[in-house]
C-alpha positions, 0 to 999 in steps of 0.5 A: 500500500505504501508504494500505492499512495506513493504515485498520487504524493510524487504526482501532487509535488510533481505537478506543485514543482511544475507549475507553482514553484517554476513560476517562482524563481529565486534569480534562476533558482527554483525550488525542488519539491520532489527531492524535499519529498523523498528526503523527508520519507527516506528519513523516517524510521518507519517507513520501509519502501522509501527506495520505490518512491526514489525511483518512481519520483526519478522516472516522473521527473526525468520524464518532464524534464529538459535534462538529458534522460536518467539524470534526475533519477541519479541525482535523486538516488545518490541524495536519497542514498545520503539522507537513508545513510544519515537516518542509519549512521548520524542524527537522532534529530530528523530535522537536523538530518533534514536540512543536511539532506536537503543541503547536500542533496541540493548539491548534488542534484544541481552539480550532477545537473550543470555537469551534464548541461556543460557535456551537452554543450551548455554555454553557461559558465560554472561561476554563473551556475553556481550564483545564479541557479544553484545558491538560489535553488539552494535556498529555496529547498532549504526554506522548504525543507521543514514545512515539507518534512512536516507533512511528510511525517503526518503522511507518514503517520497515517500510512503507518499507524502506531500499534495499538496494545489492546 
């Protein structure tokens, strides 16, 4: 079943990410809502199909995106991979593990992104991605980092309910 509600909840952020938040650009930063998502399952620690969201978020995203094919599904992977090794290894403070997720994860999807951009052929320099798209993006996700997390976990809570002793 979790895997389920899985595809409405990536669809909805999907939809959110495209319409609503690429209407608001930072410079040219905008907010990643589909990474904030994962993240924020990949980091509670009841959640137990957090890798078939990663794919699946991959897949919608590579589908609706202008990057070469299969690159947001990596970048997606390796920041999920990071925010499931922080849950596992580091932080009783799923916040904290939250932020530093979002930070990293940012990073590394936008990185992975200007890399294949500049293989592909972009013109655009890497001083300019980084102050103009990549800062910006970056603080976009982290101001939306703890609202998301915090929906997250109601939907969390609602797909896992708590077992009752009767």
């Amino acid at each position: 079943m979790p895997v389920l509600i899985g595809i409405p909840v990536l669809l909805l952020s999907l939809v959110i990410q495209t319409t609503a938040f690429s209407r608001l650009p930072l410079l040219y930063g905008t907010a990643d809502i589909v990474m904030l998502v994962i993240l924020a399952w990949m980091l509670n620690e009841r959640v137990k199909h957090g890798w078939e969201w990663v794919l699946m978020a991959g897949i919608m995203v590579s589908f609706v995106s202008a990057l070469p094919f299969f690159t947001p599904l990596w970048g997606y992977l390796a920041a999920a991979g990071l925010s499931f090794w922080l849950k596992k290894r580091i932080w009783q403070s799923p916040v904290l593990a939250m932020l530093v997720s979002t930070f990293i994860g940012t990073m590394i999807m936008l990185l992975l992104s200007m890399v294949v951009l500049q293989i592909n052929g972009s013109a655009i320099s890497t001083k300019e991605a980084f102050n103009l798209v990549i800062l910006p993006s970056l603080l976009w996700n982290l101001i939306l980092s703890i609202p998301v997390y915090s929906i997250i976990n109601e939907l969390v809570d609602w797909v896992y309910p708590d077992e009752v002793n009767v």
